[in-house]
C-alpha positions in Angstrom: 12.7 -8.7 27.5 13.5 -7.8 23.9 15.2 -10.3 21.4 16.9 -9.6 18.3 17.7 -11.5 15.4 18.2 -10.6 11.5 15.0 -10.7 9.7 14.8 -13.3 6.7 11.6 -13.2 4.7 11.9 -16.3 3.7 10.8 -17.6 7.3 7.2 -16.3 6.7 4.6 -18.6 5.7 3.8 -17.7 2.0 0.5 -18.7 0.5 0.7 -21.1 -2.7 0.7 -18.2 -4.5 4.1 -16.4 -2.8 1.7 -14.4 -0.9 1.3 -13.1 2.9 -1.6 -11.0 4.3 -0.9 -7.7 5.6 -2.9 -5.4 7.4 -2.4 -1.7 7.9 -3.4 0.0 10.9 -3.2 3.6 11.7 -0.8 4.8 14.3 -2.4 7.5 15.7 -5.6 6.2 16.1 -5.1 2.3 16.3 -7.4 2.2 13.2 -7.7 -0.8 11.3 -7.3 1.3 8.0 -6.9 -2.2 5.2 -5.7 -5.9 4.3 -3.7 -6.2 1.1 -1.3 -8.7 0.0 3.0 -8.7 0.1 5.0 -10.9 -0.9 8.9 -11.4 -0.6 10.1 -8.5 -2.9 6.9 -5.7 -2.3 8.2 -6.8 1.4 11.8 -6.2 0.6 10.9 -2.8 -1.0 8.2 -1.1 1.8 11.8 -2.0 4.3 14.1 -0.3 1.6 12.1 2.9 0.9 9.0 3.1 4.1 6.7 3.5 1.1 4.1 0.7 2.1 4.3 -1.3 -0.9 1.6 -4.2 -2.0 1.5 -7.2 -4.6 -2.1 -6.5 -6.6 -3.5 -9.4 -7.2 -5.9 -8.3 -9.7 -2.8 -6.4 -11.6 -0.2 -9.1 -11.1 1.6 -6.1 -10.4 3.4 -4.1 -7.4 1.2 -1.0 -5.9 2.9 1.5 -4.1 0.0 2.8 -1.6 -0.5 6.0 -3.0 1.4 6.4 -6.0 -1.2 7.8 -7.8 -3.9 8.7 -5.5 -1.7 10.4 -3.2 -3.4 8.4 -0.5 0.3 7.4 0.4 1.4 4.7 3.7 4.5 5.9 5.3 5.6 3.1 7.3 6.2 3.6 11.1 6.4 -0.1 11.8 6.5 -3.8 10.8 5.0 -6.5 12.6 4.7 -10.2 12.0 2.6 -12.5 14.1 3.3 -15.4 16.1 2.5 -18.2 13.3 4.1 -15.8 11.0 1.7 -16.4 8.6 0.3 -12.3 8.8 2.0 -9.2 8.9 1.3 -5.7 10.5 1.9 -2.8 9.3 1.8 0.6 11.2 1.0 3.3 9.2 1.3 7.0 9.0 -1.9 7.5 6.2 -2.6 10.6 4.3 -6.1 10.5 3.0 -8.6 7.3 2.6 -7.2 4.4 2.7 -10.0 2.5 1.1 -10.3 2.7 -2.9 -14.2 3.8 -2.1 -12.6 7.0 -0.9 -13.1 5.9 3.2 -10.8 6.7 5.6 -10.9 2.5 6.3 -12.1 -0.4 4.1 -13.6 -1.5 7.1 -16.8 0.6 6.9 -19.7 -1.6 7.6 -20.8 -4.0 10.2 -23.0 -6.3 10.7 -25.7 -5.1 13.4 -28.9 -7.5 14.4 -28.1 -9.5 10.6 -28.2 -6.2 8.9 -25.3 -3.8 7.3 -24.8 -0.7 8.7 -22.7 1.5 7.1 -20.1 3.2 9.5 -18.4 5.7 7.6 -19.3 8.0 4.4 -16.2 8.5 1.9 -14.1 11.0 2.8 -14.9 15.0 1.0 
């Protein structure tokens, strides 16, 4: 039985730094396509627009999946988990998701203590 109630970001459990993990998953294909970082306004804005929207770390600055790869997120869905502490987000992707030009950042394993590379970037 579904349950509804008004969503306040503010009931998510930030990091020190004002931060949540999120991780985008393909919709089609279940994929787990990459983890990146939100926090209360890049959240605030991927709700507004369904432009899956990040806080870069490395930037200090928001990143709007796509904006200028072209590699865009269109959101389908927002999840958050039970400790709310991690958020899900299903994703329609066009293109690579992965800066290495791979369809998932996800692209190697660990087999018998060795890597093994899944997946070749994308042509």
């Amino acid at each position: 039985m579904s349950h509804t109630v008004l969503f306040d970001p503010s009931t998510l459990k930030f990091n020190e730094a004002g931060l949540v993990p999120a991780i985008a998953q393909d919709e089609h294909t279940g994929e787990v396509l990459m983890m990146a970082w939100m926090n209360a306004e890049s959240i605030a804005q991927t709700l507004e627009t369904g432009r899956v929207t990040y806080w870069s770390r490395s930037r200090q600055a928001f990143w709007i999946k796509g904006e200028s790869s072209g590699h865009v997120q269109e959101l389908v869905d927002f999840r958050v988990d039970c400790d709310r502490d991690c958020l899900l987000v299903v994703v329609n992707q066009t293109g690579p998701a992965c800066h290495t030009n791979r369809r998932s950042c996800f692209y190697t394993a660990i087999r018998d203590g060795e890597e093994v590379e899944l997946m070749s970037p994308m042509e």
